[in-house]
DOLUMFI-403870 format. One record per residue (C-alpha): x, y, z. Coordinates in steps of 0.05 Angstrom, whole numbers, padded with zeros to 5 digits, always signed. Layout:
# residues N
XYZ...
END
This chain:
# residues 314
+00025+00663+02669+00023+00667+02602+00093+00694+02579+00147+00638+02539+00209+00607+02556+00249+00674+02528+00215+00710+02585+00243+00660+02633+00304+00662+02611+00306+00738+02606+00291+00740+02673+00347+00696+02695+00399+00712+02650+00388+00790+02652+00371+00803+02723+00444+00763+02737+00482+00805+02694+00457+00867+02728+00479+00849+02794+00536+00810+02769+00548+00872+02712+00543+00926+02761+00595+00900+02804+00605+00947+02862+00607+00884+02908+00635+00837+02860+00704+00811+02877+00702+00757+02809+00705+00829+02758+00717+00890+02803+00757+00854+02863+00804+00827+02818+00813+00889+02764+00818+00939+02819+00874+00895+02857+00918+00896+02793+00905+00966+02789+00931+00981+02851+00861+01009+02880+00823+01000+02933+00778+00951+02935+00710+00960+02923+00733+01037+02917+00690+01086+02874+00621+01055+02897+00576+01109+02890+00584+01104+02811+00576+01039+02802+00510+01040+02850+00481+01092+02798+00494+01038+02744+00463+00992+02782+00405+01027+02799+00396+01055+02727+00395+00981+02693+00353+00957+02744+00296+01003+02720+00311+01003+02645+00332+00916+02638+00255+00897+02664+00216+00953+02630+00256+00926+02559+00236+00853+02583+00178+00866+02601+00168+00907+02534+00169+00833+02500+00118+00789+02560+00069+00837+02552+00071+00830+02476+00068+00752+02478+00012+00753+02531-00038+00802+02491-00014+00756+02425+00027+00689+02441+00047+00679+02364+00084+00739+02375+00139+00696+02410+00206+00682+02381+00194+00607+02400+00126+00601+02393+00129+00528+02357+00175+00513+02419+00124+00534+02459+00069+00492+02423+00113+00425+02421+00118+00431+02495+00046+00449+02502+00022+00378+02461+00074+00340+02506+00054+00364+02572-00025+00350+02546-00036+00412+02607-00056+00473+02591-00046+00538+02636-00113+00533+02656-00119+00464+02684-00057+00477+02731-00069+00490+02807-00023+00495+02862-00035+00437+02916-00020+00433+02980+00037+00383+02965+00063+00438+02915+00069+00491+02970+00106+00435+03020+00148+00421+02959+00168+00491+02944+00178+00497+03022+00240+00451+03022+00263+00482+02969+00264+00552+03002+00289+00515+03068+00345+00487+03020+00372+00548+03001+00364+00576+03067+00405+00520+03086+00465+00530+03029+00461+00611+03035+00481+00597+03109+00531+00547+03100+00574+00586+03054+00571+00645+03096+00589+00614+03167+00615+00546+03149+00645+00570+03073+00614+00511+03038+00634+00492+02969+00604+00462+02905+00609+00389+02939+00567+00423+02997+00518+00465+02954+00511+00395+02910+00501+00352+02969+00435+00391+02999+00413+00400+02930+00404+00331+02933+00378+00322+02999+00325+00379+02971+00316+00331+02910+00306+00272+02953+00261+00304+03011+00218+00332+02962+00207+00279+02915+00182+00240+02973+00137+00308+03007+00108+00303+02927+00082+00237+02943+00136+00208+02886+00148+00141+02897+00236+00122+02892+00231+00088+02822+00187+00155+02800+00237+00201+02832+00300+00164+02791+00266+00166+02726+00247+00242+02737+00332+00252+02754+00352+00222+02698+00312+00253+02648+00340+00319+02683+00401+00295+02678+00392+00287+02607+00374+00353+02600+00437+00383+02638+00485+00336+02601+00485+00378+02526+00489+00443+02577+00540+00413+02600+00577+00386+02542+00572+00452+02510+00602+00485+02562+00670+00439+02557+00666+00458+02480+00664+00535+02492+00719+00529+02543+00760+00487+02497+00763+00559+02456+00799+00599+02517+00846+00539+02525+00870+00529+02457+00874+00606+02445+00914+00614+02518+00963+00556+02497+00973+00583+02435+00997+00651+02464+00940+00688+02415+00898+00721+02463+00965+00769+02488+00973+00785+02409+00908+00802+02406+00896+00841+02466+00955+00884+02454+00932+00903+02380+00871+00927+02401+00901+00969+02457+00955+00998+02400+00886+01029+02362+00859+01067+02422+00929+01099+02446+00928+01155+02402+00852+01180+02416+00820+01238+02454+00804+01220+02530+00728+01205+02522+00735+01172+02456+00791+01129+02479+00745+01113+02545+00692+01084+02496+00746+01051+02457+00765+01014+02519+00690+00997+02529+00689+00966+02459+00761+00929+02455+00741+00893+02529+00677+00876+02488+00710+00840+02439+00767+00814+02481+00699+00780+02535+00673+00740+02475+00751+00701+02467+00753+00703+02546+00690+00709+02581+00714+00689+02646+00707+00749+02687+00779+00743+02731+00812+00711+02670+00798+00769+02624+00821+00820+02682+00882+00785+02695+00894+00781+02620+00867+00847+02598+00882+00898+02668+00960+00898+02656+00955+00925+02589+00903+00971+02598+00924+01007+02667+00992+01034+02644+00956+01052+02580+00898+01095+02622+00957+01128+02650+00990+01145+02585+00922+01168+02562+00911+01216+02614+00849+01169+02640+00835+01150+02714+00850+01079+02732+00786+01068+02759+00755+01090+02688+00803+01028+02659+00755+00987+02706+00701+01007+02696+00713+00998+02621+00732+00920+02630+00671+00914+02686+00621+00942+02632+00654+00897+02583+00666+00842+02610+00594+00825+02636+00528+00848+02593+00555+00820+02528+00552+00753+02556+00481+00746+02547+00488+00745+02471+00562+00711+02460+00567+00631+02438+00623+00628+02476+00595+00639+02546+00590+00572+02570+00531+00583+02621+00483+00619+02576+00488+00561+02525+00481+00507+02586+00419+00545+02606+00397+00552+02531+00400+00482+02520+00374+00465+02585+00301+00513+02565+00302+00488+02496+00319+00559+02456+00353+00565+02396+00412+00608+02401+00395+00653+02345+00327+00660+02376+00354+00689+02441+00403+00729+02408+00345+00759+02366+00306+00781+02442+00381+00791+02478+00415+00840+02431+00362+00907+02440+00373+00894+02509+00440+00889+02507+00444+00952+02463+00403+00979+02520+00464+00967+02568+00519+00978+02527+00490+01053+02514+00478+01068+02586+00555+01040+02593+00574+01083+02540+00535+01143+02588+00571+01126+02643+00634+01120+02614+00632+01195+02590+00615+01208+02662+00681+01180+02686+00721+01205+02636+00689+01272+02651+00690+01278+02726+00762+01234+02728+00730+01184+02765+00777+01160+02820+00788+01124+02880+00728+01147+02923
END
């Protein structure tokens, strides 16, 4: 098509963290906060629907901003010698690629696949051994639809395998950081420092303090239900203290907790997928962090909103 892996990985990692950022439906972030708040679940949806609907129209346009600069001039792109090393490997260019019929049956199973697992978690409640399982059936059937033959079709999975394995060794490295700073009894020490320096502000300046300190707090725990249990205890007496809305404290910890993982080394899933498309971290970070600025100032918006209207339990 003409775009680089950063677009690809935009895509993926950006158009998760809006749905996954957003969070009116999200019982990992919002479920969990807004039970140790002592709110209704899923309660002040309208608002976070407007967030929702506001990063779904600004997120593309910035990503798409940066495609349609690397398709009118590819050595515009932040990994264009990537882009070239894969190019030499392959010995394909764009042009020479056509979708055959055994393509389309292959991409077939894969969209029967997933039909397969979306329905199985929903009526049957599968789990990762189920998801894993038809993933390999999918692997399987449509190696053999491709017209692979069984010793093509184990050399293909283990060079994927490959692949996944420094994904998946980073991600044991960047969890080791949570579990050394939880057994160490740090991240409480921390957490309650920063919650000391926005006790004494005005109400909308102390809402945007709360935005920032669950920023910081997401890159030492970016699990989304282990920063809320760790984080909504301090922070929901202190709303009250502050003369904010409980639901504001959420919203604050939802905001923080999810858009800054696109640019934090800690977040074990965006370096597995990094490694996994080849990308130098400081590459991404140098596409990721205007976006992210992007979303952390319509947070910022919305937080002002909140503070403003005392956004409650509607």
């Amino acid at each position: 098509m003409g775009y680089d892996a950063i677009v690809g990985m935009g895509m993926i990692t950006f158009g998760a963290a809006i749905g996954f950022s957003s969070g009116f439906l999200n019982p990992f972030t919002v479920g969990v906060a807004q039970k140790i708040a002592e709110l209704p679940t899923f309660s002040g949806m309208p608002l976070r629907i407007a967030v929702w609907l506001c990063m779904l129209v600004t997120v593309p346009m910035a990503i798409l901003r940066y495609a349609n600069k690397v398709k009118r001039d590819p050595e515009a792109s932040y990994v264009r010698d990537l882009e070239l090393a894969q190019k030499d490997d392959a010995a394909l260019s764009i042009e020479d690629t056509k979708l055959s019929g055994r393509d389309v049956l292959v991409l077939l199973v894969v969209v029967m696949g997933l039909a397969v697992i979306v329905f199985g978690v929903i009526q049957f409640g599968w789990g990762v051994l189920n998801i894993a399982s038809v993933f390999l059936c999918m692997g399987t059937v449509g190696g053999i639809v491709g017209g692979n033959t069984p010793n093509e079709m184990a050399r293909t999975f283990i060079a994927g395998a490959k692949d996944i394995a420094m994904g998946a060794l980073i991600v044991g490295i960047a969890r080791g950081i949570l579990v050394v700073m939880s057994e160490g009894q740090i991240l409480d020490t921390i957490v309650h420092a920063l919650a000391a320096v926005i006790s004494g502000l005005p109400k909308v300046v102390a809402a945007e303090g709360m935005l920032a300190v669950q920023c910081v707090i997401n890159f030492f725990i970016p699990s989304g239900s282990g920063q809320a249990s760790t984080t909504m205890p301090i922070m929901t007496p202190l709303a009250d203290i502050i003369g904010l809305s409980r639901q504001t404290a959420v919203l604050a910890f939802q905001f923080g907790d999810g858009f800054t993982n696109a640019i934090i080394p800690t977040h074990g899933t965006l370096c597995a997928s990094l490694g996994m498309a080849g990308i130098p971290f400081n590459k991404w970070f140098k596409f990721a962090l205007p976006v992210v600025a992007v979303e952390l100032v319509i947070c910022a918006m919305f937080m002002v909103i909140a503070t403003v209207t005392n956004y409650g339990p509607f």
